[in-house]
DSSP file (Angstrom, degrees, kcal/mol; ACC not computed):
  #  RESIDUE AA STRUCTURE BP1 BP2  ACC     N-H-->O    O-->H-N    N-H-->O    O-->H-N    TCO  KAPPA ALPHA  PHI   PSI    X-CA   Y-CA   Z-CA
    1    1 A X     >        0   0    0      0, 0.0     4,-1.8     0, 0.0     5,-0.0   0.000 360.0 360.0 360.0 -45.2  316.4   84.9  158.4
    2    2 A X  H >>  +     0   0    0      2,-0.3     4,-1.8     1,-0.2     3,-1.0   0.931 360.0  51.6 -31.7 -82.9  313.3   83.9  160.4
    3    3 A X  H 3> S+     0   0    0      1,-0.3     4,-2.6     2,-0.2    -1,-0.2   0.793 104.8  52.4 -24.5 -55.7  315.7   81.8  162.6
    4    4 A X  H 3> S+     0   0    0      2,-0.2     4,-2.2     3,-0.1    -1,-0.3   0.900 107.8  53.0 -73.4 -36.6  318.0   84.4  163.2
    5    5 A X  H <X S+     0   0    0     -4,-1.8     4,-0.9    -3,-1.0     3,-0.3   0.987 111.7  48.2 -66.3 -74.9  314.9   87.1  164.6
    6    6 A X  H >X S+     0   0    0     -4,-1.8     3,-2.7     1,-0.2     4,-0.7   0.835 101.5  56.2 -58.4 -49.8  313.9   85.0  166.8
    7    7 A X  H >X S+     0   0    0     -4,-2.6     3,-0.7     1,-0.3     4,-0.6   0.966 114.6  46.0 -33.0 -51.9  317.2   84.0  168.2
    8    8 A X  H 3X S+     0   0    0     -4,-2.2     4,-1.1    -3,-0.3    -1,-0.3   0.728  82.0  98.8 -86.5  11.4  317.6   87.8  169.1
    9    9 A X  H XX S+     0   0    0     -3,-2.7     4,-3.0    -4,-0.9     3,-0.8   0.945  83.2  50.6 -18.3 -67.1  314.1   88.4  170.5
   10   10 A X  H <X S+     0   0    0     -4,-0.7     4,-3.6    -3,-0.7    -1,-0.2   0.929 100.6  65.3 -60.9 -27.8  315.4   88.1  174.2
   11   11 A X  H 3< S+     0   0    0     -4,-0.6    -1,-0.2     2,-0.2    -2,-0.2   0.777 110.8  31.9 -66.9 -17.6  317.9   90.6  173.3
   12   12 A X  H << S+     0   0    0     -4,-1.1    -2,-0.2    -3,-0.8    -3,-0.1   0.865 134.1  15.7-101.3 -49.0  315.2   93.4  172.7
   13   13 A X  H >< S+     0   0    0     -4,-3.0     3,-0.9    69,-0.1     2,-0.4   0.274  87.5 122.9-121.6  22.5  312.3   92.9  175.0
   14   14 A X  T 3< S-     0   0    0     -4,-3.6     4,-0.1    -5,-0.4    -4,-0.0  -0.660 102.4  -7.5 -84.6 168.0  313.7   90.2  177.9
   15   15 A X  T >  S+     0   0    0     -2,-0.4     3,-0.6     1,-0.1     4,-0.4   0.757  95.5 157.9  35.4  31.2  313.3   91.6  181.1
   16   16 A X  T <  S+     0   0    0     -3,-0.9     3,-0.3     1,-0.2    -1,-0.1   0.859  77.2  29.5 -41.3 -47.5  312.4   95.0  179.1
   17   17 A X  T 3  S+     0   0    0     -4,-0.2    58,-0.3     1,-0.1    57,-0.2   0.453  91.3 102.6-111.3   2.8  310.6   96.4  182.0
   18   18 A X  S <  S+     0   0    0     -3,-0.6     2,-0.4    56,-0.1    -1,-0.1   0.720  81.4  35.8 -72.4 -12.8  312.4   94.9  185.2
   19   19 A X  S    S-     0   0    0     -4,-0.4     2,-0.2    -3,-0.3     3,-0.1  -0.889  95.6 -79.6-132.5 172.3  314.5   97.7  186.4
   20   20 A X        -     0   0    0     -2,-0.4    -2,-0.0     1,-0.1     7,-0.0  -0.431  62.5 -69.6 -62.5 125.3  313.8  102.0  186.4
   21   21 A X        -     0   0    0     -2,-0.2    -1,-0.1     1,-0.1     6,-0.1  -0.150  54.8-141.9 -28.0 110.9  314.0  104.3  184.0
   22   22 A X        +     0   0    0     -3,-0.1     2,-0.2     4,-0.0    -1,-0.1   0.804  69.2  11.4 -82.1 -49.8  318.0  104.4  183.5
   23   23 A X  S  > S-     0   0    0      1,-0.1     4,-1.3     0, 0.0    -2,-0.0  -0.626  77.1-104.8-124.5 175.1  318.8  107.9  182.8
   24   24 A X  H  > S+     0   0    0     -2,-0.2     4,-1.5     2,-0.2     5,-0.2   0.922 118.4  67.5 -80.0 -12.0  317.1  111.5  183.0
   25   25 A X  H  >>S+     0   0    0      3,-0.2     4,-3.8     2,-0.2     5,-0.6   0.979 102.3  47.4 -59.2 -42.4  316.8  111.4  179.3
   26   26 A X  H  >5S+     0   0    0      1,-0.3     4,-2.8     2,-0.2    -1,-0.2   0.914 113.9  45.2 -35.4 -60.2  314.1  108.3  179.8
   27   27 A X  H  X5S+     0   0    0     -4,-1.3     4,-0.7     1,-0.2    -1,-0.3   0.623 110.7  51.0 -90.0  -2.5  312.1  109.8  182.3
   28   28 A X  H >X5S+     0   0    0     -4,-1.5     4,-1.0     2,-0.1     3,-0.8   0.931 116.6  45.5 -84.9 -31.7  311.9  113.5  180.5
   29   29 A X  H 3X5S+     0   0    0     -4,-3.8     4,-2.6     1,-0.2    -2,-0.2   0.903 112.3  48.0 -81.6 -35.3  310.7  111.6  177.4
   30   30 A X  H 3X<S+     0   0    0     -4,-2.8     4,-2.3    -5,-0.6    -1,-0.2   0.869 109.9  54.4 -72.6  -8.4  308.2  109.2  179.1
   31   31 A X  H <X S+     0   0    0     -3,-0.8     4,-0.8    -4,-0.7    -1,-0.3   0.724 109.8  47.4 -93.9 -21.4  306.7  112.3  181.0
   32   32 A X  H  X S+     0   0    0     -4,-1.0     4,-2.0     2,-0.2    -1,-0.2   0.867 107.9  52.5 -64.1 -58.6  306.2  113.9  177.8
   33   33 A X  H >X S+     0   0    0     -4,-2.6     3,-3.5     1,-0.2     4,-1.0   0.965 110.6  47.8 -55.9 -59.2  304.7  111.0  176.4
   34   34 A X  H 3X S+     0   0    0     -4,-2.3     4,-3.0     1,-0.3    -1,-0.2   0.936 110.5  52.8 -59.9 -22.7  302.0  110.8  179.5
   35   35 A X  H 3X S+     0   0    0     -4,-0.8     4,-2.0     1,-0.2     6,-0.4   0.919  99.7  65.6 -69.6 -19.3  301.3  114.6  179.1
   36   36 A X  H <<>S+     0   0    0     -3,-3.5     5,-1.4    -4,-2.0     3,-0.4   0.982 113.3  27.7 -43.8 -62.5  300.7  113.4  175.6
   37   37 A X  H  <5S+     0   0    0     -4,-1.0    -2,-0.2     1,-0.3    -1,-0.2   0.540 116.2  64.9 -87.8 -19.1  297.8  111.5  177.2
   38   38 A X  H  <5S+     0   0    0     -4,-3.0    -1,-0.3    -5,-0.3    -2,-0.2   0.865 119.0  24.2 -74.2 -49.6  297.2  114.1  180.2
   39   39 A X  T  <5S-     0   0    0     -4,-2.0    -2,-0.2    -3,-0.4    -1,-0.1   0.221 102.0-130.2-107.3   6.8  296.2  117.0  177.8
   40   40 A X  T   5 +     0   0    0     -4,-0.2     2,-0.4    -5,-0.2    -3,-0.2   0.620  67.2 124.5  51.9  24.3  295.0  114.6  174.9
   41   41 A X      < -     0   0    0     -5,-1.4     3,-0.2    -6,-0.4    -2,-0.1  -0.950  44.5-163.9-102.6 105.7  297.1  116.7  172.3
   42   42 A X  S    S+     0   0    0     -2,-0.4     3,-0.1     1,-0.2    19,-0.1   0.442  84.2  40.8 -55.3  -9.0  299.8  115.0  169.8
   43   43 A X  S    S+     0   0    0      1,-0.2     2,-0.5    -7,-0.1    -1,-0.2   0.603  93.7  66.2-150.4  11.7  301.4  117.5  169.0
   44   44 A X  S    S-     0   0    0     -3,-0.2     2,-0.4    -8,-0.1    -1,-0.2  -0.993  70.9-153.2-115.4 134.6  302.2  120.3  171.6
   45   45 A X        -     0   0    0     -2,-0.5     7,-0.7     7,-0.4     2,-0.2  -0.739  11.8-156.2-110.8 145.1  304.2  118.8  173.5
   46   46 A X  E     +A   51   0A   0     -2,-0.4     5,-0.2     5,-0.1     6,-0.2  -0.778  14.1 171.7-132.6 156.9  304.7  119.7  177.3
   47   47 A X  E >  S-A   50   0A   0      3,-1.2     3,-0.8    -2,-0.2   -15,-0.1  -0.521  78.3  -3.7-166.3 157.5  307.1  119.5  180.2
   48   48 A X  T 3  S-     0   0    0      1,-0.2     3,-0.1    -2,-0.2   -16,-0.0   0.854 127.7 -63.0  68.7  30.4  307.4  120.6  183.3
   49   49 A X  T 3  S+     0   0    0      1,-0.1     2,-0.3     3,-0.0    -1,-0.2   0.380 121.5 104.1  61.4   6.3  304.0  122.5  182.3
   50   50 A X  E <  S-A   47   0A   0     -3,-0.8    -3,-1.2     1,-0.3    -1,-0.1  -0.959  82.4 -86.6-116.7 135.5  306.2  124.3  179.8
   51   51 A X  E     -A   46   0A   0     -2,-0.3     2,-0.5    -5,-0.2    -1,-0.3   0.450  33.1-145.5  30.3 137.7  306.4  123.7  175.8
   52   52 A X        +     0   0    0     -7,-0.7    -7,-0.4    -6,-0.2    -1,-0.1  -0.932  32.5 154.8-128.8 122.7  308.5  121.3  174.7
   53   53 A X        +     0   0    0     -2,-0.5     4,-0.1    -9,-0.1    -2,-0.1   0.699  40.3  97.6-109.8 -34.3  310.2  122.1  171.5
   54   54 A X  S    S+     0   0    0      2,-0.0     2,-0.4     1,-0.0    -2,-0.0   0.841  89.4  15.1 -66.8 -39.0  313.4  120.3  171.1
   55   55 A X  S    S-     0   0    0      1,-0.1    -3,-0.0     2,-0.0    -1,-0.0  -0.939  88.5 -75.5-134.5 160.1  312.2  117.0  168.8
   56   56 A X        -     0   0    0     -2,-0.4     4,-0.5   106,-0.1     3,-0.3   0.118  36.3-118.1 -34.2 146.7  309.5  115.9  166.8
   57   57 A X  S  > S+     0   0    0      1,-0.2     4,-2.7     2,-0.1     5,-0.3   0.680  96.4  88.2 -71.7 -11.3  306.2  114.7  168.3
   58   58 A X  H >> S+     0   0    0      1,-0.3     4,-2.7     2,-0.2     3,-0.6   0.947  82.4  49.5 -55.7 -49.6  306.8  111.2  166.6
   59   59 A X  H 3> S+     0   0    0     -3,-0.3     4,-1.5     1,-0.3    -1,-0.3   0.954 121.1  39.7 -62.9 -42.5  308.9  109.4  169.4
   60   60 A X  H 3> S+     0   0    0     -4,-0.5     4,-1.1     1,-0.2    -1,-0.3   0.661 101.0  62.6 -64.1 -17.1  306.3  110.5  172.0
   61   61 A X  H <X S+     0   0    0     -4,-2.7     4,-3.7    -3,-0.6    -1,-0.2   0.793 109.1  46.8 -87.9 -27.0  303.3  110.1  170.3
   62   62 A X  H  < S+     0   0    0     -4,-2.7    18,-0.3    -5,-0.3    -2,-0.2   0.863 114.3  46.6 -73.2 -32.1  304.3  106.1  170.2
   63   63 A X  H >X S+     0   0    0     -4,-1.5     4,-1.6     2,-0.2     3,-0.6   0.849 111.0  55.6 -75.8 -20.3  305.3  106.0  174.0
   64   64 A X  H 3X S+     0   0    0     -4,-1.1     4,-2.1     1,-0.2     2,-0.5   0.997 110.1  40.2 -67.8 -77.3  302.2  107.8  174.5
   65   65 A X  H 3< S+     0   0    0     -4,-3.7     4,-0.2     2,-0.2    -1,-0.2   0.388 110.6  56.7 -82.2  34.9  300.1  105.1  172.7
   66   66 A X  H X> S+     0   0    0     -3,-0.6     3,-2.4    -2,-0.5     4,-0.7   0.783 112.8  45.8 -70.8 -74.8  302.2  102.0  174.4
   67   67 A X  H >X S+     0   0    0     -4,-1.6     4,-1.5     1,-0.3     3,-1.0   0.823 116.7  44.9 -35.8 -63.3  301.0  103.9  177.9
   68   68 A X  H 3< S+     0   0    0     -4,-2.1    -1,-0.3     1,-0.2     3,-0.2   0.824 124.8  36.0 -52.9 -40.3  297.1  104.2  176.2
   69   69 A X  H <4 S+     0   0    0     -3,-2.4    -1,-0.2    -5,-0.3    -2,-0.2   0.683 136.0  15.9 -99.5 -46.1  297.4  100.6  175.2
   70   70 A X  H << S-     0   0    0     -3,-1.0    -2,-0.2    -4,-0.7    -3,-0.2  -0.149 105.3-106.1-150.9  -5.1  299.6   98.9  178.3
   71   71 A X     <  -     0   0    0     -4,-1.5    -1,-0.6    -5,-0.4     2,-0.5  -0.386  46.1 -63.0  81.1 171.3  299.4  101.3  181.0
   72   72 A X  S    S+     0   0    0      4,-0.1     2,-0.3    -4,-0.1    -1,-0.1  -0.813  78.6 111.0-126.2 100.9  301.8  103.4  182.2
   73   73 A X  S  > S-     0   0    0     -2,-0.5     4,-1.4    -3,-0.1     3,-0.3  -0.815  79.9 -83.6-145.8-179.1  305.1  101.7  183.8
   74   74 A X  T  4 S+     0   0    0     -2,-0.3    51,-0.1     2,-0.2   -56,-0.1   0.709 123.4  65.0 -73.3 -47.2  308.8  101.3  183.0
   75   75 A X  T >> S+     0   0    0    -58,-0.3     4,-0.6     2,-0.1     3,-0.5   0.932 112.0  41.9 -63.5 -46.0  308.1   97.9  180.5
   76   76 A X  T 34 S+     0   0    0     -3,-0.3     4,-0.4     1,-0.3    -2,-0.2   0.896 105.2  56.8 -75.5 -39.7  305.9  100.9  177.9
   77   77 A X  T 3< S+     0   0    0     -4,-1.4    -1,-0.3     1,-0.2     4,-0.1   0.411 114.7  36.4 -40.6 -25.4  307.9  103.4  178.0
   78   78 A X  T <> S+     0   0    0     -3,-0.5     4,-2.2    47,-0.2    -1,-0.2   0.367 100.7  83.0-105.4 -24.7  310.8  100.9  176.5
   79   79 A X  H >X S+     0   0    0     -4,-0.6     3,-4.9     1,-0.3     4,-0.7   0.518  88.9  44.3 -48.8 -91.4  308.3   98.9  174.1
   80   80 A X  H 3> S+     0   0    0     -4,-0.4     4,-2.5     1,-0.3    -1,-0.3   0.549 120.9  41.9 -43.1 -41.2  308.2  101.3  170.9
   81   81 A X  H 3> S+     0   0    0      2,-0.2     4,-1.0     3,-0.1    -1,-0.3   0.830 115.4  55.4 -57.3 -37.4  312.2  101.8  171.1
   82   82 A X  H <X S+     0   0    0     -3,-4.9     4,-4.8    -4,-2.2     5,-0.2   0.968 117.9  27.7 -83.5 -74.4  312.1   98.0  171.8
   83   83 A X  H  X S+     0   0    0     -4,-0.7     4,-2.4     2,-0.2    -2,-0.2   0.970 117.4  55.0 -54.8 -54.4  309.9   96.9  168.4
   84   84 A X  H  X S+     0   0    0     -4,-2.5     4,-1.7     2,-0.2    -1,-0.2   0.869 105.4  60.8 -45.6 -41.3  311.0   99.7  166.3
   85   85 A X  H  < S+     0   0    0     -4,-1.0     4,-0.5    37,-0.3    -2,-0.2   0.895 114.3  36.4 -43.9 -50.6  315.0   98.0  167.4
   86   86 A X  H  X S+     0   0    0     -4,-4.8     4,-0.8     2,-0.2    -2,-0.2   0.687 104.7  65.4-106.9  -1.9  314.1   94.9  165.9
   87   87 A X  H >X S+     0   0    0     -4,-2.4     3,-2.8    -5,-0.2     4,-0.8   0.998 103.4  56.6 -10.7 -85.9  312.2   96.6  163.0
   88   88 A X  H 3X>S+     0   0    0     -4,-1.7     4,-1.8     1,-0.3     5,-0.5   0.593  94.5  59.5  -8.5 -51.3  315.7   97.7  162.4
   89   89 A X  H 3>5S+     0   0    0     -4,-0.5     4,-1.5     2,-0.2    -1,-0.3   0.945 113.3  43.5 -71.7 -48.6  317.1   94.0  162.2
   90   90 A X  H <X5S+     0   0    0     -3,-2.8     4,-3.1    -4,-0.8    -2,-0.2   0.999 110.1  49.0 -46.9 -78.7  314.6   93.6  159.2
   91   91 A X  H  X5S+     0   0    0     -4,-0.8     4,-2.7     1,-0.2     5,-0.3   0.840 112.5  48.2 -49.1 -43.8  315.0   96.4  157.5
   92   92 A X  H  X5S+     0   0    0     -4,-1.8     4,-3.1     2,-0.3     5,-0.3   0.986 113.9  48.6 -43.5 -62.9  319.1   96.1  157.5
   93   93 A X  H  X<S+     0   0    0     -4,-1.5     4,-3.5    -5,-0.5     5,-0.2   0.923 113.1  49.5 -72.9 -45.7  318.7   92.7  156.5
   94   94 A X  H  X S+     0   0    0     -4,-3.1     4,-3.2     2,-0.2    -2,-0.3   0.945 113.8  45.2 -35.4 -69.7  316.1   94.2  153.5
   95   95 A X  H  X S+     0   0    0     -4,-2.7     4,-1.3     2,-0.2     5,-0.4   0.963 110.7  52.3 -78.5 -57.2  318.4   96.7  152.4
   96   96 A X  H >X S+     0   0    0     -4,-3.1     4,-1.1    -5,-0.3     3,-1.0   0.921 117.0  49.4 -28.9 -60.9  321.8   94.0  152.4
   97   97 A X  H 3< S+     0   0    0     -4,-3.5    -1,-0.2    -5,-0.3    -2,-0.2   0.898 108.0  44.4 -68.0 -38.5  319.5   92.1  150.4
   98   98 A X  H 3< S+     0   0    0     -4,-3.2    -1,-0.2    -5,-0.2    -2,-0.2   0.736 117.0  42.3 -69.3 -13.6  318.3   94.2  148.0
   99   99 A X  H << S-     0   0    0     -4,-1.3    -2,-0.2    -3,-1.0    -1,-0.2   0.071 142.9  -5.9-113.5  -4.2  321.2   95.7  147.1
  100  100 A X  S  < S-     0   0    0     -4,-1.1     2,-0.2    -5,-0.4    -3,-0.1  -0.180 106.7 -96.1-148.1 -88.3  323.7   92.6  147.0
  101  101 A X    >>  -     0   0    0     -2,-0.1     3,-1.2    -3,-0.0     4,-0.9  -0.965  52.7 -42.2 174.1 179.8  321.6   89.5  148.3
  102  102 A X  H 3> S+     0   0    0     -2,-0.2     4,-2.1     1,-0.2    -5,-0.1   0.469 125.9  46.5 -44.8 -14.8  320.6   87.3  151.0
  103  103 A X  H 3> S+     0   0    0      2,-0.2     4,-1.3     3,-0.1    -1,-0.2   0.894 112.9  52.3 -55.1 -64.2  324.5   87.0  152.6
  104  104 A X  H X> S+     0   0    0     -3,-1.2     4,-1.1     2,-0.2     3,-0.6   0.871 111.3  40.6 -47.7 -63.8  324.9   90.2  152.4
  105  105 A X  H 3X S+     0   0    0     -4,-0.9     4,-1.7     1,-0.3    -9,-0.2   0.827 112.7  53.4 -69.8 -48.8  321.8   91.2  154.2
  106  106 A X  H 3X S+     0   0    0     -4,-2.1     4,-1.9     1,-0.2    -1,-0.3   0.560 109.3  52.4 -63.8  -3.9  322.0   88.6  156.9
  107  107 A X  H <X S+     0   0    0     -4,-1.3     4,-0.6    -3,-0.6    -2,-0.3   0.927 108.1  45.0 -94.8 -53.2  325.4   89.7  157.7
  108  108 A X  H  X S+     0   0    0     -4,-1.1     4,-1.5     1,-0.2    -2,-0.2   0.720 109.4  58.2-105.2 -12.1  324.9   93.1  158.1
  109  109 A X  H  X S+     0   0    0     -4,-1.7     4,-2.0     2,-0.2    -1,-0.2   0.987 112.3  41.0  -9.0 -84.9  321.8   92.2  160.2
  110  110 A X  H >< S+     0   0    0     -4,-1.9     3,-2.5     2,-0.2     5,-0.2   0.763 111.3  55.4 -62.0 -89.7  324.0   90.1  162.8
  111  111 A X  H >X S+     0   0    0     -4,-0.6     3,-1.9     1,-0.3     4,-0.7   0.377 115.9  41.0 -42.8 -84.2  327.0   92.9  162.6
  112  112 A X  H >< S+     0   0    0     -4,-1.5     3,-2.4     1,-0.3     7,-0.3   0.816 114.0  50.4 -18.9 -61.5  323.9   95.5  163.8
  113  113 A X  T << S+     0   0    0     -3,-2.5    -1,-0.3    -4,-2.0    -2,-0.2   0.825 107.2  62.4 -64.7 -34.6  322.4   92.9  166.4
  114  114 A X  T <4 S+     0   0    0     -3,-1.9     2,-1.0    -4,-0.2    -1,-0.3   0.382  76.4 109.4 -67.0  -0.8  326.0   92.7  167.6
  115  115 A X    XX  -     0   0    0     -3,-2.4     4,-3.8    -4,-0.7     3,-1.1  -0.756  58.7-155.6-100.9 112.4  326.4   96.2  168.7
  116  116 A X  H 3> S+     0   0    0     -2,-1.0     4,-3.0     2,-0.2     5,-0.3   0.834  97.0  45.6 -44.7 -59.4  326.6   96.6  172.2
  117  117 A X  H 3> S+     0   0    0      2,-0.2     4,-1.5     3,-0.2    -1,-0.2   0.767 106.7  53.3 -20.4 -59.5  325.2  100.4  171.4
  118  118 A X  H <> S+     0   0    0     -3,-1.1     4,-2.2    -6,-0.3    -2,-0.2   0.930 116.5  43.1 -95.3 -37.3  322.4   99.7  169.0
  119  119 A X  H  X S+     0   0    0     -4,-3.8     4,-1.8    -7,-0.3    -2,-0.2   0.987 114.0  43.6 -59.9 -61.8  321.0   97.2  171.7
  120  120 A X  H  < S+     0   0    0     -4,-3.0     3,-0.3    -5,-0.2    -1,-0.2   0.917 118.7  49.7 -53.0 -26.7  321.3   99.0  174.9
  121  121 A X  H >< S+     0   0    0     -4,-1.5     3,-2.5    -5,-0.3     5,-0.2   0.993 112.0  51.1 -58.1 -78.1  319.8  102.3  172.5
  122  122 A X  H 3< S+     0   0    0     -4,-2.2   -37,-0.3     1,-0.3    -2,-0.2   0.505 108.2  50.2 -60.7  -5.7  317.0   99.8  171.4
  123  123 A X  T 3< S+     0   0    0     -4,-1.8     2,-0.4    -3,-0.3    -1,-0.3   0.311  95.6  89.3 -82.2  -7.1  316.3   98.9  175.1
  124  124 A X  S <  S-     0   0    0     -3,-2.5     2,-4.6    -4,-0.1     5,-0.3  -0.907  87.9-117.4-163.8 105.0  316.0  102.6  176.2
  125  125 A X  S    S+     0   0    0     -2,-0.4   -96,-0.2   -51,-0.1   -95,-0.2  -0.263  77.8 137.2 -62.7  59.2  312.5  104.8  176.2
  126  126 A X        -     0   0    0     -2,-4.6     4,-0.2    -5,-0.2   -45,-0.1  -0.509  69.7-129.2-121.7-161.0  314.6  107.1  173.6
  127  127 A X  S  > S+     0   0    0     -2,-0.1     4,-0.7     2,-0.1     5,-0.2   0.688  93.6  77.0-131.6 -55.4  314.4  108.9  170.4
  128  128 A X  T  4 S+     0   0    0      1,-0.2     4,-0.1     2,-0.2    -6,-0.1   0.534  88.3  48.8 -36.6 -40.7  317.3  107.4  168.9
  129  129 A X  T >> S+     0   0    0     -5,-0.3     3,-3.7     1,-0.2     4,-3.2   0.966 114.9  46.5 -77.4 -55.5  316.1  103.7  167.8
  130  130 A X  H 3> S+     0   0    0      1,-0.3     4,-0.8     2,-0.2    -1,-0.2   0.693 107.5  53.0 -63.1  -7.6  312.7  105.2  165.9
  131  131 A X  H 3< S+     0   0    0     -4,-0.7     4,-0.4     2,-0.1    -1,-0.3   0.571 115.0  52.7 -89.4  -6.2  314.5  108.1  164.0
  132  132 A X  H <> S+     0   0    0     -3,-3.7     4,-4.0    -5,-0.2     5,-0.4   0.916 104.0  44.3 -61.0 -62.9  316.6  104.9  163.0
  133  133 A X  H  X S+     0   0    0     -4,-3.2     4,-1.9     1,-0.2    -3,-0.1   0.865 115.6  53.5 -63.8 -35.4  314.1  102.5  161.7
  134  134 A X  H  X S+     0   0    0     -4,-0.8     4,-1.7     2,-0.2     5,-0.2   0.901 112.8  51.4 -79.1 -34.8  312.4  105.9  159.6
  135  135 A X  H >>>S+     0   0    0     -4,-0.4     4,-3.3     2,-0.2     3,-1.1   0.999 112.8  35.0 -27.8 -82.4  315.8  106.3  158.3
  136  136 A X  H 3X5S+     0   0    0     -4,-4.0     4,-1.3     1,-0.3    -2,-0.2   0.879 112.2  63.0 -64.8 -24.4  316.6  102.9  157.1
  137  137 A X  H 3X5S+     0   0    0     -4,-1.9     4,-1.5    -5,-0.4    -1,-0.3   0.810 105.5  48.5 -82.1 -13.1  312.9  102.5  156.0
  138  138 A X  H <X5S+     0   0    0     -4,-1.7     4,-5.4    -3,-1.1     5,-0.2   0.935 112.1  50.6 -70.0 -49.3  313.5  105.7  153.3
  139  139 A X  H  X5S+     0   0    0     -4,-3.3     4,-1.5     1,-0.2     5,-0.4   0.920 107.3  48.8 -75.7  -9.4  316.3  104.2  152.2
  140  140 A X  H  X<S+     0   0    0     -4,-1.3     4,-1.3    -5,-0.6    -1,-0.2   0.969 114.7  45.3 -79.6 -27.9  314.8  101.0  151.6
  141  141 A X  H >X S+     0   0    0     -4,-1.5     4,-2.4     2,-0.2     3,-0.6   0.967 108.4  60.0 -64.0 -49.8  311.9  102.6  149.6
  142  142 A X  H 3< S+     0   0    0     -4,-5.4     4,-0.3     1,-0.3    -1,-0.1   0.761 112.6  36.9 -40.4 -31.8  314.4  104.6  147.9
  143  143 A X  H >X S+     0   0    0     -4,-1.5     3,-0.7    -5,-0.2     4,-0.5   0.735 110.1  60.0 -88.7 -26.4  316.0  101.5  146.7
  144  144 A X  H <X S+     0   0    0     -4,-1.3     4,-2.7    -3,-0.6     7,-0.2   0.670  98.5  61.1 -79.7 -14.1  312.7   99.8  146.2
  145  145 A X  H 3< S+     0   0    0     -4,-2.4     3,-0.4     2,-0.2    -1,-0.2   0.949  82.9  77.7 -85.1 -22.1  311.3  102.8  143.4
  146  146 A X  H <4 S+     0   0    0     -3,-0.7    -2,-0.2     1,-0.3    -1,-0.2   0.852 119.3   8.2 -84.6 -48.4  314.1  102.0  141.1
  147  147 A X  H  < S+     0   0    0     -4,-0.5     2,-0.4     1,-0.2    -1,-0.3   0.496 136.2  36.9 -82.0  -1.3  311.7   99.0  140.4
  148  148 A X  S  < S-     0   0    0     -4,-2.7     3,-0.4    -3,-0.4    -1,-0.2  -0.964  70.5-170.2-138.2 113.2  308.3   99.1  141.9
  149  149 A X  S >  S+     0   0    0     -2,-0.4     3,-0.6     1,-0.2     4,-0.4   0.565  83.4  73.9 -83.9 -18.4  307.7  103.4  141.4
  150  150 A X  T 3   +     0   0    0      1,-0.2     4,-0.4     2,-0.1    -1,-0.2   0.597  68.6  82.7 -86.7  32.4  304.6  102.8  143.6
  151  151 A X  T >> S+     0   0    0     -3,-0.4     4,-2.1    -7,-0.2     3,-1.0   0.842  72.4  88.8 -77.5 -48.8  307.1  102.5  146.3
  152  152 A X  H <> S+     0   0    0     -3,-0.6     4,-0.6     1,-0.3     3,-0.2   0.602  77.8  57.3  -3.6 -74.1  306.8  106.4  146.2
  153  153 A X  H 3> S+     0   0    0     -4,-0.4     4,-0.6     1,-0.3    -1,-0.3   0.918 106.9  44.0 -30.8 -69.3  304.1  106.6  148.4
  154  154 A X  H <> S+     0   0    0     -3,-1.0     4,-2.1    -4,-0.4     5,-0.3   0.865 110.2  60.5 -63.2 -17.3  305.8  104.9  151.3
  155  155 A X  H >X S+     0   0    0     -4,-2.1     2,-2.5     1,-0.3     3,-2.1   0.638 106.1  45.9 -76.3-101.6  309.0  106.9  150.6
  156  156 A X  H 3< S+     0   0    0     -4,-0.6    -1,-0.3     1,-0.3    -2,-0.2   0.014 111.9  49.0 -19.4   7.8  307.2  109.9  151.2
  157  157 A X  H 3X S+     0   0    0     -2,-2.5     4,-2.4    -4,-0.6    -1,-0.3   0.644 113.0  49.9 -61.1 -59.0  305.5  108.7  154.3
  158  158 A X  H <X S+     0   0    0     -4,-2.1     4,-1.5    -3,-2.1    -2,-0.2   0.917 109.1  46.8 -49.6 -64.6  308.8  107.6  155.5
  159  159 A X  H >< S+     0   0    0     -4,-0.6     3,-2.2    -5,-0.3    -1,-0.2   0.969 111.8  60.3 -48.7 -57.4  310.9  111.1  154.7
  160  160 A X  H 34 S+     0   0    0      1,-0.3    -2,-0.2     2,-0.2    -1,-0.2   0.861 110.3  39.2 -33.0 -57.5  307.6  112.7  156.6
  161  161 A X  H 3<        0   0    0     -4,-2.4    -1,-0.3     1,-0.3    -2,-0.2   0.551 360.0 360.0 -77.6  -3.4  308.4  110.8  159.7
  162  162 A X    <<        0   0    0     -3,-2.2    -1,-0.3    -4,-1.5    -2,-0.2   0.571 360.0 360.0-100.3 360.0  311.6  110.8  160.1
């Protein structure tokens, strides 16, 4: 498994930050994230000096601390979508396994890592990849109380965030 995350490394973060913010969803979410950091609030969320309403503060509040962390450019703005992507690769590969076994899990890993979709998503200063990864991380606690109940805890974190 080891082997196989690094082989897809380049596929999430090379040349992460080499070209412009692709679409207008990217640049309305990163400008929200810098108002994050512009009015020092997590959780009213602003643009265009107005409210913001439509999603949860979570996906911003992480491009917001890339930007605090890294500056504010094209490469932060991608990063959280980027890590969270190959989070994703784990957690797939966790759930296969825990619920059949290590075949299982690395296969449906690569079948994920092979989707044209869930890479260009996980490259992309979007919403999409991190309401994924809190996804797949409930159901992997979910599966993980049937034997360890102090799993709870992280389940409930998980449900919270997504």
């Amino acid at each position: 498994m080891e082997i196989f995350l690094l082989l897809t490394l380049p596929l999430f973060f090379f040349n992460l930050g080499g070209y412009s913010l692709v679409d207008f969803d990217e640049a309305w979410y990163a400008e929200i994230a810098r108002n994050i950091l512009k009015f020092r609030d997590p959780f009213l969320l602003f643009f265009n000096g107005q409210p913001y309403l439509d999603h949860p503060p979570l996906g911003f509040n992480l491009m917001a601390l890339s930007f605090s962390l890294f500056g504010v450019n094209e490469f932060t703005a991608r990063l959280p979508s980027a890590l969270l992507g190959f989070g994703c690769l784990v957690l797939v590969y966790l759930i296969g396994k825990n619920l059949f076994n290590r075949f299982v899990g690395l296969s449906a890993a690569a079948m994920l890592v092979s989707s044209v979709w869930f890479i260009f998503r996980a490259r992309e200063a979007d919403l999409d990849i991190p309401f994924l990864f809190f996804y797949l991380l409930t159901i992997l606690t979910a599966i993980k109380i049937r034997s360890h109940p102090s799993w709870l805890y992280v389940l409930a974190i998980s449900l919270a965030l997504v």
